[in-house]
Structures are given as structure tokens and as C-alpha cells.
ROMI-110739 format. One record per residue: residue number from 1; residue in one letter; chain; x, z, y of N, C-alpha, C, O, CB in turn. Coordinates in nm, 3 decimals. Glycine has a CB too. Example, Ala and Ser with C-alpha at 12.3 -4.5 7.8 and 13.67 -1.06 7.14 Angstrom:
2
R,1,A,A,1.319,0.780,-0.569,1.230,0.780,-0.450,1.320,0.780,-0.330,1.424,0.846,-0.332,1.131,0.905,-0.447 .
R,2,S,A,1.285,0.708,-0.225,1.367,0.714,-0.106,1.290,0.787,0.003,1.341,0.804,0.114,1.408,0.572,-0.060 .
This chain:
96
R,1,X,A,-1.925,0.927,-0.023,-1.867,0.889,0.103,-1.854,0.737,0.108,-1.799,0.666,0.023,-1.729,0.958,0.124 .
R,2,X,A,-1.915,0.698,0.224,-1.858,0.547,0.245,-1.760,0.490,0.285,-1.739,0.541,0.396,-1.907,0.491,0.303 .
R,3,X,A,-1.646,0.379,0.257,-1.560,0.331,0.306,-1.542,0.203,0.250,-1.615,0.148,0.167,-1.468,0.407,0.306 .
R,4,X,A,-1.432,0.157,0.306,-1.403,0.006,0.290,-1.288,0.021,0.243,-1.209,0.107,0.282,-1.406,-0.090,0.410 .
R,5,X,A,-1.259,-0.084,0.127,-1.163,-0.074,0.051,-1.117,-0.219,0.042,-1.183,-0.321,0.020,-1.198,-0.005,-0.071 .
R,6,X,A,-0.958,-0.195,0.069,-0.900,-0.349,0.041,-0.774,-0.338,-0.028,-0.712,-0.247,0.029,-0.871,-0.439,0.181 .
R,7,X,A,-0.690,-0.394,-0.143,-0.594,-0.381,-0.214,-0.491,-0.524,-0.124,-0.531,-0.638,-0.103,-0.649,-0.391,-0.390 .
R,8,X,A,-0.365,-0.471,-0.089,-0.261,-0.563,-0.092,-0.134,-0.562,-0.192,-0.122,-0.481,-0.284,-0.217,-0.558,0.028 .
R,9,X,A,-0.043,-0.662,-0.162,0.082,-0.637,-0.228,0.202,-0.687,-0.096,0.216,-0.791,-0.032,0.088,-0.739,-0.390 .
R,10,X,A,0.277,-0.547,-0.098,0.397,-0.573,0.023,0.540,-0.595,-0.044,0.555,-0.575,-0.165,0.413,-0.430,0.135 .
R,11,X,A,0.643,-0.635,0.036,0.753,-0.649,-0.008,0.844,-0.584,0.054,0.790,-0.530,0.151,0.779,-0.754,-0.019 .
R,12,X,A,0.979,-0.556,0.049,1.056,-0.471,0.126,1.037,-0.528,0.246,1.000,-0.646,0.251,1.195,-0.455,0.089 .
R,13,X,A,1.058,-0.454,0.363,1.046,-0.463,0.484,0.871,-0.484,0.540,0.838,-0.500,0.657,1.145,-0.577,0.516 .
R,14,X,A,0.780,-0.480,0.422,0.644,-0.522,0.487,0.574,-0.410,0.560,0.578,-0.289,0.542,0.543,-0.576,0.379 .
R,15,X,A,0.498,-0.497,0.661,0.384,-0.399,0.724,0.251,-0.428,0.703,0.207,-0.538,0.670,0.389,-0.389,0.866 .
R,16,X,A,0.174,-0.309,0.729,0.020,-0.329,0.710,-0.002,-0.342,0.855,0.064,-0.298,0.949,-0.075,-0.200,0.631 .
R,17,X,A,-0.100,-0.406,0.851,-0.195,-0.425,1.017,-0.347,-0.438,1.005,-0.397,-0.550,0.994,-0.152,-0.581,1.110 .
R,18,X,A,-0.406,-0.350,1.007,-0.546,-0.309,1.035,-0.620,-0.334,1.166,-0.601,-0.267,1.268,-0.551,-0.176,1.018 .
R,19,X,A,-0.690,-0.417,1.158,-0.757,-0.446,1.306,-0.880,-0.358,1.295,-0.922,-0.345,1.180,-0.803,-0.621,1.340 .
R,20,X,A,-0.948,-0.293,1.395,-1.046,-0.236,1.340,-1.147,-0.245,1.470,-1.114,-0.216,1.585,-1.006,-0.093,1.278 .
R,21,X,A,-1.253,-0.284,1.434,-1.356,-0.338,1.520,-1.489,-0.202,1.494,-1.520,-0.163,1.381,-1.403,-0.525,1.460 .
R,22,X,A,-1.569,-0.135,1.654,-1.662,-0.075,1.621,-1.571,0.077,1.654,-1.482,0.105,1.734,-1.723,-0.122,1.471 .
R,23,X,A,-1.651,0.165,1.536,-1.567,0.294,1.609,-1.404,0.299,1.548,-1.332,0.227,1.479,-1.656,0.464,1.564 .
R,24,X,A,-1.397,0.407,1.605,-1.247,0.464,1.604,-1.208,0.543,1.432,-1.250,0.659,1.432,-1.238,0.602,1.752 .
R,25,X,A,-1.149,0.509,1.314,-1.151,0.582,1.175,-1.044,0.586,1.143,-0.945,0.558,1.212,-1.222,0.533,1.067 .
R,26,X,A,-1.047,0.626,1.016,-0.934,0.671,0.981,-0.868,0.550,0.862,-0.941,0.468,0.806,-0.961,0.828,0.929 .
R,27,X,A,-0.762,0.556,0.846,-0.686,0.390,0.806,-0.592,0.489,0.693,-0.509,0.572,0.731,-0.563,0.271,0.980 .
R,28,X,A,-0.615,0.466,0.585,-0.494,0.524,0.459,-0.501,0.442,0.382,-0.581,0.371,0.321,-0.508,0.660,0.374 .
R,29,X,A,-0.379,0.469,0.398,-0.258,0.377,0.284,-0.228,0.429,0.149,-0.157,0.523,0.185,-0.097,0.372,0.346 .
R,30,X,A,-0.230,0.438,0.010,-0.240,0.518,-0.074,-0.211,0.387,-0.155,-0.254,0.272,-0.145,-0.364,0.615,-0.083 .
R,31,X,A,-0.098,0.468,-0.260,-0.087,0.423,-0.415,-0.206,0.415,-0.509,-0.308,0.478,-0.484,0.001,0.516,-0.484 .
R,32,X,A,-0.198,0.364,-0.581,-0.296,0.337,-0.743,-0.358,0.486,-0.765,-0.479,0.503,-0.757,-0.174,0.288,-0.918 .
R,33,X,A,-0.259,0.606,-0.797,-0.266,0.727,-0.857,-0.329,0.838,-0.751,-0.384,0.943,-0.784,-0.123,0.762,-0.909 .
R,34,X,A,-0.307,0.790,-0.614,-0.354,0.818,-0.532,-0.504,0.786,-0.508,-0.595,0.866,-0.531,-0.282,0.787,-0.465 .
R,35,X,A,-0.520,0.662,-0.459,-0.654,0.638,-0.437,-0.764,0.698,-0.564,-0.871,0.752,-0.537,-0.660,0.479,-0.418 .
R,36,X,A,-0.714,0.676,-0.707,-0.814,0.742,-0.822,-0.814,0.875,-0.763,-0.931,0.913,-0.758,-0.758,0.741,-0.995 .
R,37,X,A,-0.704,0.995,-0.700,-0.775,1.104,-0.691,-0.848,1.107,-0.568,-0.943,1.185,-0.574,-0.697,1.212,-0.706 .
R,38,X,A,-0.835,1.043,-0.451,-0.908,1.012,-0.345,-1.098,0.952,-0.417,-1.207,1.002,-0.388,-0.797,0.877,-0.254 .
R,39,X,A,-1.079,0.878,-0.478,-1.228,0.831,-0.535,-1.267,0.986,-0.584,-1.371,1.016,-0.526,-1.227,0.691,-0.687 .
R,40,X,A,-1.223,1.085,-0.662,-1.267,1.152,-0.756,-1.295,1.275,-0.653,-1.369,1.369,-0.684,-1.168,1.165,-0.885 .
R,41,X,A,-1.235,1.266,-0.541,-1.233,1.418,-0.443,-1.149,1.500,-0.490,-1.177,1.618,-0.469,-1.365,1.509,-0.437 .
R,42,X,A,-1.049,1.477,-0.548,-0.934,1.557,-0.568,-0.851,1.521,-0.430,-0.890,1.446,-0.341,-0.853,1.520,-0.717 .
R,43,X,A,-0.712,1.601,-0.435,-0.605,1.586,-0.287,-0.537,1.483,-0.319,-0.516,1.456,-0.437,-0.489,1.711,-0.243 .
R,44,X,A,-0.501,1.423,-0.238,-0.411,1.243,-0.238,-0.332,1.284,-0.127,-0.340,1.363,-0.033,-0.519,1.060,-0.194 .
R,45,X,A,-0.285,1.234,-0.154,-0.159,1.202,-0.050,-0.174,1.026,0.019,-0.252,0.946,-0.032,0.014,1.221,-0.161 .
R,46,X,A,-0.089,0.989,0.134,-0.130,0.858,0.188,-0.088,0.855,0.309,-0.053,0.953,0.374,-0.268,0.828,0.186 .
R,47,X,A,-0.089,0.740,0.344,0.018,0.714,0.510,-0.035,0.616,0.588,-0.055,0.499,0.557,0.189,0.651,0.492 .
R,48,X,A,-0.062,0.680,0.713,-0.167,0.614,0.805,-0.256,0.791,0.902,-0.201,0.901,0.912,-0.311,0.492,0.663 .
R,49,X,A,-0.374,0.760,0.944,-0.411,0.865,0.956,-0.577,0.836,1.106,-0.656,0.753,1.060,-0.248,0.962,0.990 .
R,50,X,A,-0.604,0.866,1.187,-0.688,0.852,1.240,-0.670,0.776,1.371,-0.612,0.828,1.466,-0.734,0.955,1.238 .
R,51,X,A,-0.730,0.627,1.374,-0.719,0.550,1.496,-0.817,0.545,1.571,-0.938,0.529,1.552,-0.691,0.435,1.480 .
R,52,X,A,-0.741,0.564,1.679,-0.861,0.495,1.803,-0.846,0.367,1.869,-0.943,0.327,1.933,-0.869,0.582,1.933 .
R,53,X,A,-0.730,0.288,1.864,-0.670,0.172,1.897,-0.636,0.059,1.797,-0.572,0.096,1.699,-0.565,0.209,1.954 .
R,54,X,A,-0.660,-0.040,1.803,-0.615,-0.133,1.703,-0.498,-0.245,1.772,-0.494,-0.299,1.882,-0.756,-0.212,1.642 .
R,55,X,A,-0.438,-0.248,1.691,-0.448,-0.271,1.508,-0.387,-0.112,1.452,-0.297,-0.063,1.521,-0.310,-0.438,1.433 .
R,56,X,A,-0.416,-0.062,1.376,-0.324,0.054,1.304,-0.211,-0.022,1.239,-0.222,-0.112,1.156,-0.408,0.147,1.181 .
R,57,X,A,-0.090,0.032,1.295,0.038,-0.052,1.202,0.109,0.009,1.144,0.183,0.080,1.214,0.134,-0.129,1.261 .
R,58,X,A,0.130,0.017,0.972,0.130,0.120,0.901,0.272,0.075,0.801,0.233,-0.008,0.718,-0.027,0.145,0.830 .
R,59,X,A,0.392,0.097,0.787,0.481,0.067,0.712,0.507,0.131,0.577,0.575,0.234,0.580,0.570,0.074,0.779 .
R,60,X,A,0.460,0.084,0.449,0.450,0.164,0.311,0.599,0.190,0.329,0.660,0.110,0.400,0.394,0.075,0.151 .
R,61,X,A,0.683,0.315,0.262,0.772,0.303,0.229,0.830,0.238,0.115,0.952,0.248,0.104,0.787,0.378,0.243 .
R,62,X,A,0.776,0.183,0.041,0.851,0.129,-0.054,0.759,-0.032,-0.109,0.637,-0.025,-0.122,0.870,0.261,-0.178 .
R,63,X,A,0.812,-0.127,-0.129,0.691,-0.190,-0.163,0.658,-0.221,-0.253,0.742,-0.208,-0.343,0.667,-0.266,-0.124 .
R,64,X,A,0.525,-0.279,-0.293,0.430,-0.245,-0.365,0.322,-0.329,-0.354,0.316,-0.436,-0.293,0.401,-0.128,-0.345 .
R,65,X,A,0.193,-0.245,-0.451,0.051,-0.267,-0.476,-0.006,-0.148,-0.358,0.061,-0.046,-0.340,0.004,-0.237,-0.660 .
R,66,X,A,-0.092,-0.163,-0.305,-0.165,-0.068,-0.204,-0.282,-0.066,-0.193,-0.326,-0.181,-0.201,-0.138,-0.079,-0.088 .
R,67,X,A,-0.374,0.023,-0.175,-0.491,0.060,-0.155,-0.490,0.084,0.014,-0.405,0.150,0.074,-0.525,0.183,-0.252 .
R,68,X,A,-0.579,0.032,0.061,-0.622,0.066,0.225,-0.728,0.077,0.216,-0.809,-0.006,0.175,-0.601,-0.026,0.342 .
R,69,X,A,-0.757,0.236,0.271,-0.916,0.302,0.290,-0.930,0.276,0.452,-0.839,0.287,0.534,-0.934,0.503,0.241 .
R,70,X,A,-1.051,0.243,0.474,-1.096,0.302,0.595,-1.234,0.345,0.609,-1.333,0.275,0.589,-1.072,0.219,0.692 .
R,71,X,A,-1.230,0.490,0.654,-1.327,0.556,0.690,-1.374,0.656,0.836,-1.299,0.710,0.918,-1.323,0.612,0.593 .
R,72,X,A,-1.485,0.654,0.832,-1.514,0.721,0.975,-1.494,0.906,0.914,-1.490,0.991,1.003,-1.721,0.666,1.049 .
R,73,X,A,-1.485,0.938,0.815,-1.454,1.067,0.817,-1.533,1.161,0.838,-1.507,1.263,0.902,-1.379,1.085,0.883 .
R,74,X,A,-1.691,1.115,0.757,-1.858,1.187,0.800,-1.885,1.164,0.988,-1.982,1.210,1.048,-1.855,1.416,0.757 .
R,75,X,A,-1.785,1.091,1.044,-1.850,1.119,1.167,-1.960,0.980,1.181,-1.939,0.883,1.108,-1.727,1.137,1.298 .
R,76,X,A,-2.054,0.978,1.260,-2.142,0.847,1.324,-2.052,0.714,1.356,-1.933,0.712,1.388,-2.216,0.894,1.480 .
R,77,X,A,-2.135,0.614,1.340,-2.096,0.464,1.365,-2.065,0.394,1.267,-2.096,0.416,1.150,-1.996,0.444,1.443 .
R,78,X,A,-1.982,0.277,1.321,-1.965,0.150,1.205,-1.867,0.128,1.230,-1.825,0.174,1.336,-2.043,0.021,1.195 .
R,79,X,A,-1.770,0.039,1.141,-1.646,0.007,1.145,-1.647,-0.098,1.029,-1.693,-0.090,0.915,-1.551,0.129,1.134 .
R,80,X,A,-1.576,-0.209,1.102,-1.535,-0.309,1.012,-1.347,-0.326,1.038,-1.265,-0.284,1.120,-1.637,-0.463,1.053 .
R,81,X,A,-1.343,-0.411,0.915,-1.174,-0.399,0.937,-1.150,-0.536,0.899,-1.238,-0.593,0.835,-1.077,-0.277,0.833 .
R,82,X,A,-1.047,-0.594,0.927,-0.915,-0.692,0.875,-0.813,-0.672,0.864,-0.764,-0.594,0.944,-0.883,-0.779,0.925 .
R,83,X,A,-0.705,-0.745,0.737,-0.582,-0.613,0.692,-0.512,-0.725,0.696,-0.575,-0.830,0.678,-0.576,-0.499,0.530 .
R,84,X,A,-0.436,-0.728,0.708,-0.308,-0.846,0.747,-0.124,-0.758,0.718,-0.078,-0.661,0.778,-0.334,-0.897,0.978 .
R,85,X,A,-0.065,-0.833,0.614,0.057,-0.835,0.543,0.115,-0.906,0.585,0.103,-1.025,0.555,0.066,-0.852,0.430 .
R,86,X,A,0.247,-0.839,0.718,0.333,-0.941,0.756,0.497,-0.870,0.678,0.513,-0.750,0.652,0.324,-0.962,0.953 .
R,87,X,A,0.585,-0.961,0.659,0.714,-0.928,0.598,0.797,-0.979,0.673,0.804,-1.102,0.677,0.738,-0.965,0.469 .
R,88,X,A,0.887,-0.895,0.756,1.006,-0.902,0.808,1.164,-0.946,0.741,1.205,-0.873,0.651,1.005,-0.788,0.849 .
R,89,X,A,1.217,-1.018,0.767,1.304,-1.008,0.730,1.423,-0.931,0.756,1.464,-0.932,0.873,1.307,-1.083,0.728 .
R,90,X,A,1.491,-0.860,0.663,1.609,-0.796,0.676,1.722,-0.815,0.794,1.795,-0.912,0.776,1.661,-0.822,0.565 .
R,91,X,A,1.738,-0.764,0.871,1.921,-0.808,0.966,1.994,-0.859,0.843,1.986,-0.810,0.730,2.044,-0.634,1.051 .
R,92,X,A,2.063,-0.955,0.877,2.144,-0.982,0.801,2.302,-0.942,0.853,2.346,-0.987,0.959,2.114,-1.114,0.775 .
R,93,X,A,2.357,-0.879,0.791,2.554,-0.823,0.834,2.603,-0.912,0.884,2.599,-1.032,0.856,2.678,-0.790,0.712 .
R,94,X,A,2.664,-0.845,0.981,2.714,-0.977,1.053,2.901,-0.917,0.991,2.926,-0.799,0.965,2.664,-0.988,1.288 .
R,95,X,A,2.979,-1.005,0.984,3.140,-0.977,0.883,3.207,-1.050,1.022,3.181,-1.153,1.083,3.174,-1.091,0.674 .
R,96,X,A,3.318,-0.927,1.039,3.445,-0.961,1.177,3.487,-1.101,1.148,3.571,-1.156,1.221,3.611,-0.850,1.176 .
């Protein structure tokens, strides 16, 4: 299977942003342990899922190292991507 593969690193509060140019695919987000069973065709787990609109904006729950697949999912066409790591900052408490 073909896809495009890009590794980031997020921090609490980060988001993924996938621009995706060409057809409409599918955008997953997957851990280390994940993506090896995703390469191997075993079941993975992963967060994200099938776009037709860009950017896909995808919030890891926890942060981290990440794997971002994108694939058309055996269907026809092309797809290119750009992955962009923005980090929010926290509200800060506001005290009476």
C-alpha cells in the first residue's frame, strides 16, 4: 500500500494540521507501536479518519512523538500533504 508518512513531536495542548491537496484520504494519527502494526497489516488503532476538506485538524491526546499516515485507502488519485504543529497555550486561572 502506498502512503505518505511524516513523524512530528507535540506538546500538551498541540494540534496536527494536515493540508491536503488533490483527492480526498484518509489522515491517521498513530503512536510508534501503532504505526509498526499498521506497516505489518496487523489492527492499529489511530485518530483522525477520512477527509474531504482541508486542513484535517487532529488533536493527539496526549503529547508526544507521532506518526501521520495519509492514504487514499486503494481508492484512485493523488494526494500530497503538509503537516503543520501548532501549540496552544493553556487558559491560565484567573484567582478572585
Amino acid at each position: 500500500m502506498k502512503f505518505l508518512h511524516y513523524t512530528v513531536t507535540t506538546e500538551p495542548h498541540g494540534t496536527i494540521r494536515v493540508y491536503l491537496t488533490g483527492s480526498a484520504a484518509n489522515v491517521l494519527v498513530m503512536d510508534d507501536p501503532s504505526f509498526q502494526k499498521f506497516q505489518l497489516g496487523q489492527a492499529y488503532r489511530y485518530y483522525g479518519g477520512h477527509y474531504t476538506a482541508s486542513p484535517a485538524i487532529i488533536k493527539p491526546p496526549y503529547p508526544g512523538r507521532w506518526n501521520i499516515v495519509v492514504n487514499l485507502g486503494g481508492l484512485a488519485g493523488t494526494v500530497n500533504a503538509v503537516v503543520e504543529v501548532t501549540h496552544e497555550v493553556a487558559p491560565a486561572s484567573v484567582s478572585p
